[in-house]
C-alpha positions as CSV (number, residue, x, y, z in Angstrom):
1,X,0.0,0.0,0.0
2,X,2.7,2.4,1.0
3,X,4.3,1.7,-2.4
4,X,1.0,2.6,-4.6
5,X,0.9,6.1,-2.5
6,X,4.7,7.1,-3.3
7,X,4.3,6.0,-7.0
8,X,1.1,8.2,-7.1
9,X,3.0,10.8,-5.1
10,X,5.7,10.6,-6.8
11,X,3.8,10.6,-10.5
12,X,1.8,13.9,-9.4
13,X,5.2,15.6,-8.7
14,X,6.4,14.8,-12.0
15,X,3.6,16.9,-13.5
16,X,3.6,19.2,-11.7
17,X,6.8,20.4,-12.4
18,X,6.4,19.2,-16.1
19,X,3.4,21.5,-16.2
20,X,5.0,24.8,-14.3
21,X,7.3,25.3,-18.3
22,X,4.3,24.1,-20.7
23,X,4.3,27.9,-21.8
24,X,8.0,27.4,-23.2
25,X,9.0,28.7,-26.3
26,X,10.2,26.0,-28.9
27,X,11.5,28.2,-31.6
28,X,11.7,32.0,-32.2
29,X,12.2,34.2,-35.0
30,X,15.4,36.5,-35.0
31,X,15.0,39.6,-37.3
32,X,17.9,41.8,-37.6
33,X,16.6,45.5,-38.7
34,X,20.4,47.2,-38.5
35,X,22.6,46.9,-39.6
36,X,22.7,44.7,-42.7
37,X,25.0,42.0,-43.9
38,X,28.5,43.3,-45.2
39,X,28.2,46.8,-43.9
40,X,30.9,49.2,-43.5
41,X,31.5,50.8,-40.2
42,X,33.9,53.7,-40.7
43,X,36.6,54.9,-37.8
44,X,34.7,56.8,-35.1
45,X,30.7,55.6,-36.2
46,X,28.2,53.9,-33.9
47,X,27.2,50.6,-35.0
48,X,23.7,50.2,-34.0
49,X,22.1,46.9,-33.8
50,X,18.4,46.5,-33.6
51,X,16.0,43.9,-34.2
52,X,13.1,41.7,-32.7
53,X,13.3,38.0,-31.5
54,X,9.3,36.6,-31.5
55,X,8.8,33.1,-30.0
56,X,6.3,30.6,-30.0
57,X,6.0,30.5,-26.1
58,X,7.7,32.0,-23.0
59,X,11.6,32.7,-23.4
60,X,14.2,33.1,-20.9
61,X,16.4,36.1,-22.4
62,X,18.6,37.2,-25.2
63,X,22.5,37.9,-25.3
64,X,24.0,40.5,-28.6
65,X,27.6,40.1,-28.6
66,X,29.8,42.1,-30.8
67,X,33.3,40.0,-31.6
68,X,36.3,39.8,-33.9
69,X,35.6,37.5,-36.2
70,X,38.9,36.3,-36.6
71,X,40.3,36.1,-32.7
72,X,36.7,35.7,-31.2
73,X,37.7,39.1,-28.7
74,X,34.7,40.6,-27.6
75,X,33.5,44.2,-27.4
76,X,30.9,44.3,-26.0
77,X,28.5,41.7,-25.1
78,X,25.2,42.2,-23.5
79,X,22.5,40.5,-21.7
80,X,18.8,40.5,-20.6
81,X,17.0,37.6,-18.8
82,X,13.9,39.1,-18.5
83,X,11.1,36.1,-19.8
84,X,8.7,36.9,-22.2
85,X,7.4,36.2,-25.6
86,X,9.3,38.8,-27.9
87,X,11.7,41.1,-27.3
88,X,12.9,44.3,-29.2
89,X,16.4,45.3,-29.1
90,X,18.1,48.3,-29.8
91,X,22.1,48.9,-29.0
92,X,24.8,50.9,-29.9
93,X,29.0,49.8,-30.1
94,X,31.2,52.9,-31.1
95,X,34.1,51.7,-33.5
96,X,37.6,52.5,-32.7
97,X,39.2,49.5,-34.1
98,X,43.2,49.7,-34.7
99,X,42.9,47.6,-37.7
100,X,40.6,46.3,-40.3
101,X,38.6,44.4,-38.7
102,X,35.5,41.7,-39.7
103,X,32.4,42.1,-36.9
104,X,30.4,39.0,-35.7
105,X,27.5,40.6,-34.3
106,X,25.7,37.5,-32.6
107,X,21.7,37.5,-31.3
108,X,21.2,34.7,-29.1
109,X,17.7,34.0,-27.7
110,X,17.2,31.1,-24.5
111,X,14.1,29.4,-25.6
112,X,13.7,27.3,-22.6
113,X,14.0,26.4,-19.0
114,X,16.3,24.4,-19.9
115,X,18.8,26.4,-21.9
116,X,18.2,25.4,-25.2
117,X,19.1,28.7,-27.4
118,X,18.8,30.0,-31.1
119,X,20.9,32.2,-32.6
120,X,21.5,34.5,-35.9
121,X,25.3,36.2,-36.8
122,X,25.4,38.8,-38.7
123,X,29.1,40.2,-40.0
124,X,30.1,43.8,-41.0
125,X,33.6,45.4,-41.4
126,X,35.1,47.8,-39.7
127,X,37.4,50.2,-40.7
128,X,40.3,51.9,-38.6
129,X,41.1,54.8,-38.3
């Protein structure tokens, strides 16, 4: 007897914490407004990059990341973990590179509880000075 109450216990645990991320996004949609692909960032501009991410469900936050493309050396990377369904994004990197230099602009959205991402790169060049 004591066994049939922990199973049931037990199973009723299960969903409830199955049920508590049934809202969870699956996929999203990462648009990209600015800049577009290839762009040339001249010595001393901003770089601005805006865009939407739209889900399917609940999502669990976004990371942009601006990087070399060739060493991976980061910029600037920032991050919101606010949840919610779609998100708008609009941020600025001012370019004072020493050298030409390729730009991986990365959008990264956390569809889940559990981590699972999406992501969209975008790449621009940047010119010194």
């Amino acid at each position: 007897m004591k066994k049939i109450i922990f199973s049931s216990a037990a199973f009723v645990a299960i969903l409830l914490l199955s049920a508590c991320h049934k809202g969870d996004a699956t996929m999203a949609t990462i648009e990209i407004m600015e800049p577009i692909a290839n762009d040339t960032i001249p010595y001393n501009d901003s770089l601005h990059l805006e865009g939407t991410i739209v889900g399917d469900g609940n999502m669990y936050g976004y990371k942009l990341t601006y990087a070399n493309a060739f060493t991976g050396e980061e910029y600037l990377s920032l991050t919101s973990e606010e949840k919610a369904k779609s998100y708008a994004f609009h941020e600025h990197w001012h370019n004072q590179v020493m050298d030409t230099t390729m730009l991986t602009l990365k959008v990264e959205a956390t569809l889940d509880h559990k981590g699972f991402k999406t992501s969209k790169y975008l790449y621009v060049l940047c010119l010194p000075q």
